[in-house]
C-alpha positions as CSV (number, residue, x, y, z in Angstrom):
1,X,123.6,88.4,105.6
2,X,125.3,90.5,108.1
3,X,123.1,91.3,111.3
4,X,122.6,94.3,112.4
5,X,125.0,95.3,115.8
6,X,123.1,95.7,118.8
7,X,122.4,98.6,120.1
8,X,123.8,99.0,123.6
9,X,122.2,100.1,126.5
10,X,122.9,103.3,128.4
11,X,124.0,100.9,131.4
12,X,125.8,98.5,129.0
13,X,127.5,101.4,128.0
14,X,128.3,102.5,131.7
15,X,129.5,99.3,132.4
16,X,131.3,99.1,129.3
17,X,133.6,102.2,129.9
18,X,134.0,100.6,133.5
19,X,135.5,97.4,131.8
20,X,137.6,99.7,129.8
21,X,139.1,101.8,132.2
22,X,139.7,98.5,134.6
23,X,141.3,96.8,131.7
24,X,143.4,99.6,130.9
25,X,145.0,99.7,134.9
26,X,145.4,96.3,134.7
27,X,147.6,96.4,131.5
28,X,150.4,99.0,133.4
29,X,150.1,97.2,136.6
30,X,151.3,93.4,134.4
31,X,153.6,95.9,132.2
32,X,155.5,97.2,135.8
33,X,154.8,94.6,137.9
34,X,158.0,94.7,139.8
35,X,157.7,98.5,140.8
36,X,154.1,98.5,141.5
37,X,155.0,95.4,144.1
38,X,157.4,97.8,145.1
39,X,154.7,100.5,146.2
40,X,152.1,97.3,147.5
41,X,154.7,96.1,149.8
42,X,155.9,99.6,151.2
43,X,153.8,102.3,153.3
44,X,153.5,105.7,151.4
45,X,151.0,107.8,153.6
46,X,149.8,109.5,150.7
47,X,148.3,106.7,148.5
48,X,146.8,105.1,151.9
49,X,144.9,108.4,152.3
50,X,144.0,108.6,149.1
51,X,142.6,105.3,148.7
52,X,140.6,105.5,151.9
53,X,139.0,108.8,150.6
54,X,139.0,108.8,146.9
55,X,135.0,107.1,146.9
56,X,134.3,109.3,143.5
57,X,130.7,109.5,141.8
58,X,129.4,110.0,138.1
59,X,129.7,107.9,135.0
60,X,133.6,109.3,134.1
61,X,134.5,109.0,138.3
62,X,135.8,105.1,137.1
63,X,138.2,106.5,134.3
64,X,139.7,109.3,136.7
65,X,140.0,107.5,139.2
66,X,141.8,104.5,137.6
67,X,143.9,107.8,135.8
68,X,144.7,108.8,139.8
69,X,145.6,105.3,140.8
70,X,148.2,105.0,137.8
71,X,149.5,108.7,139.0
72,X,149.7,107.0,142.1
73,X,152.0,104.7,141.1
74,X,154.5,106.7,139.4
75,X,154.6,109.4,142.2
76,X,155.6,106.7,144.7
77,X,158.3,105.8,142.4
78,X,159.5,108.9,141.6
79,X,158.6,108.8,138.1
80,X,157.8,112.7,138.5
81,X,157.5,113.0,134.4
82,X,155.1,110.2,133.8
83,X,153.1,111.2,136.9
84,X,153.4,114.9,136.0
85,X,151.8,114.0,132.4
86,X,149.0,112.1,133.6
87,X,147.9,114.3,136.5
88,X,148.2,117.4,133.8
89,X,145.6,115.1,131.4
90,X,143.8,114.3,134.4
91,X,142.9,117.5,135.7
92,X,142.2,118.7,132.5
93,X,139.8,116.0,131.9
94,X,137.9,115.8,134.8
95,X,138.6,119.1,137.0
96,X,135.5,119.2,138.6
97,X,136.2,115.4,140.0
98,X,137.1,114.6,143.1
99,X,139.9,112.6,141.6
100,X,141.3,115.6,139.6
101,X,141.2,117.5,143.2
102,X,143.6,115.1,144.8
103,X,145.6,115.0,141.8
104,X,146.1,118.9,142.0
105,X,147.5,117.8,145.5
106,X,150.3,115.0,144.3
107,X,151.0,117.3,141.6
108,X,152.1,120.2,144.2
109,X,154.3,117.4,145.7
110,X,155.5,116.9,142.9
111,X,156.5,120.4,142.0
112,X,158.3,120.8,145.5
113,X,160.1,117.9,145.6
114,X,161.7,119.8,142.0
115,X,162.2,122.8,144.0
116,X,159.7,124.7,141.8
117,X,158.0,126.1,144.7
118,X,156.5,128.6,142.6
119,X,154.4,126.1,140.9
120,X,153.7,123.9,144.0
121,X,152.6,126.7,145.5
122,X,149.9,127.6,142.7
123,X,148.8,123.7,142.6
124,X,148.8,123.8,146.6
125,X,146.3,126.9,146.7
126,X,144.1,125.1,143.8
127,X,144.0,122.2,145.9
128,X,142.7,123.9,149.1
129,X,140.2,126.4,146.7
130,X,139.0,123.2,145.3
131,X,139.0,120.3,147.7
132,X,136.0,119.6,150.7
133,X,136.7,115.7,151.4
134,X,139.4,114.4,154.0
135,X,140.6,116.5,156.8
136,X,143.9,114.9,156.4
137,X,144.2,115.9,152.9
138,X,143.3,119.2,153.8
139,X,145.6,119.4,156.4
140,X,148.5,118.1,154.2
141,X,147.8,120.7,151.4
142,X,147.8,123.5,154.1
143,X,151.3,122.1,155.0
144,X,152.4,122.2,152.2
145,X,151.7,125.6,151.1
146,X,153.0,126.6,154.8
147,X,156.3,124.9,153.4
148,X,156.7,127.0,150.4
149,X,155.9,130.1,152.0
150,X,158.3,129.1,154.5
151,X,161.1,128.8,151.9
152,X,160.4,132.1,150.8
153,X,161.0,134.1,153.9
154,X,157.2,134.4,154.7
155,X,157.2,133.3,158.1
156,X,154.4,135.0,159.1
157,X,151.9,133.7,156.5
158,X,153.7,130.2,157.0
159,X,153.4,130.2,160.6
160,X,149.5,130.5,160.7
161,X,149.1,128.1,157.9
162,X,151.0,125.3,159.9
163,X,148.6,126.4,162.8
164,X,145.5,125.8,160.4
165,X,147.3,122.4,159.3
166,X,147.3,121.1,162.5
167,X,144.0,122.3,163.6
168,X,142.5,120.8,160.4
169,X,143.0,117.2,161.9
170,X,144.2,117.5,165.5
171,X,144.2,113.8,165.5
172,X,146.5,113.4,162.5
173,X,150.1,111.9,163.6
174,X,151.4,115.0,162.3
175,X,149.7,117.3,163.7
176,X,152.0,117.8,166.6
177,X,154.7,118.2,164.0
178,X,152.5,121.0,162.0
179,X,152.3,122.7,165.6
180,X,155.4,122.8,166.1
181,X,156.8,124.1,162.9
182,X,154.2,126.9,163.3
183,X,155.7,128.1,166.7
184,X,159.3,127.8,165.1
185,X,158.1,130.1,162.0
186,X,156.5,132.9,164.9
187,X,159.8,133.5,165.9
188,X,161.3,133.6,162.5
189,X,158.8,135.8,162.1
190,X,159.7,138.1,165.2
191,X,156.5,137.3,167.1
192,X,157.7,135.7,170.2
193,X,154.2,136.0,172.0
194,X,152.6,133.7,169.0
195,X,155.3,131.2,168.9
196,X,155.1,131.3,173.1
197,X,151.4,130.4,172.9
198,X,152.3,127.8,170.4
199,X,155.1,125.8,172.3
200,X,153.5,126.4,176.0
201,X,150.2,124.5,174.2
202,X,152.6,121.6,172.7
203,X,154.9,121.4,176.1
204,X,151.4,120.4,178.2
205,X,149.3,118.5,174.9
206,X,152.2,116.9,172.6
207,X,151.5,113.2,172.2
208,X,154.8,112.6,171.9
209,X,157.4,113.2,174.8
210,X,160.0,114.2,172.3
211,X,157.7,117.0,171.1
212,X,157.1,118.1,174.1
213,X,160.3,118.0,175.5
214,X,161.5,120.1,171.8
215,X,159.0,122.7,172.8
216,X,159.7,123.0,176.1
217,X,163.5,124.0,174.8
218,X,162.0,126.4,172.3
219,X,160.3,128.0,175.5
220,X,163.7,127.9,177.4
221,X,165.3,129.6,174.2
222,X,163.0,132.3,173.7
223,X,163.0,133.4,176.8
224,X,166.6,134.7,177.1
């Protein structure tokens, strides 16, 4: 006689889907093993940040976040399809989660690396509407919808967002950078009294020489 299966536990169950979703990360990491050692042995900013912050909550935070991690994967590699697809089917499965959030962010990337600015702008804005976590992040997605703006003609806009950027995490290695790309943008955008106030700030408070130095010429050049 057959016995009857056991019923499982609402933690066995938990830990079940955990198993599952560990499993299922495991099997693409042995399937493309040489270009995931590829990623491990290389420094992409983005995934380091991601991993530091991504601490998710809830009983489906395990299944996005090992979704994310595979997204990862083929955005450092370039795989923009694959990583398009999942981040799409991740977002659309778990919006709400922190890991859909981030993923809204690698998918603007994605978008502007394409040159569809259009569409990274849209996944940029979600990303700053949606996300509350890392200041890096937050700087990163201000960036980069400073970036698209820039490309089209709205320097103004651009300008104050690559301000916000680098105020968002003034101790951010590109923050300086961010700064500096906000003072460039006030003139673009004819407002040489902004982009003064920018570069005078970055030509006494760079932490780089060379940024100061670059600022210090911006200074010199808008002043004939």
């Amino acid at each position: 006689m057959l016995k009857p299966k056991k019923r499982l536990t609402k933690q066995e169950l938990k830990e079940d889907k955990f198993v599952k979703t560990t499993l299922q990360v495991k099997s693409y990491v042995d399937q493309n093993y040489k270009q995931v050692m590829t990623v491990v042995l290389s420094v992409f900013a983005l995934i380091v940040v991601l991993i530091v912050y991504g601490q998710l909550s809830g009983e489906s935070s395990q299944a996005a976040q090992g979704q994310l991690g595979i997204a990862q994967i083929e955005y450092n590699n370039e795989n923009y399809d694959q990583a398009r697809e999942r981040l799409h089917r991740l977002i659309d499965q778990y919006g709400s989660s922190d890991a859909a959030q981030q993923g809204r962010l690698i998918l603007a990337n994605i978008y502007y690396n394409e040159k569809d600015y259009d569409s990274a702008e849209l996944y940029f804005r979600e990303f700053i509407d949606s996300y509350s976590g890392s200041d890096i992040l937050l700087a990163s997605g201000y960036a980069g919808l400073a970036a698209c703006l820039e490309l089209k003609n709205n320097f103004s806009d651009a300008a104050e967002l690559y301000e916000k950027a680098a105020k968002q995490a003034p101790n951010y290695t590109e923050s300086d950078n961010y700064m500096y790309l906000s003072g460039v943008c006030y003139r673009k955008a004819g407002n040489p009294e902004e982009a003064r106030r920018i570069f005078k700030n970055l030509k006494e408070n760079a932490k780089s020489q060379k940024t100061s130095r670059d600022a210090e010429i911006q200074l010199t050049l808008l002043s004939k």
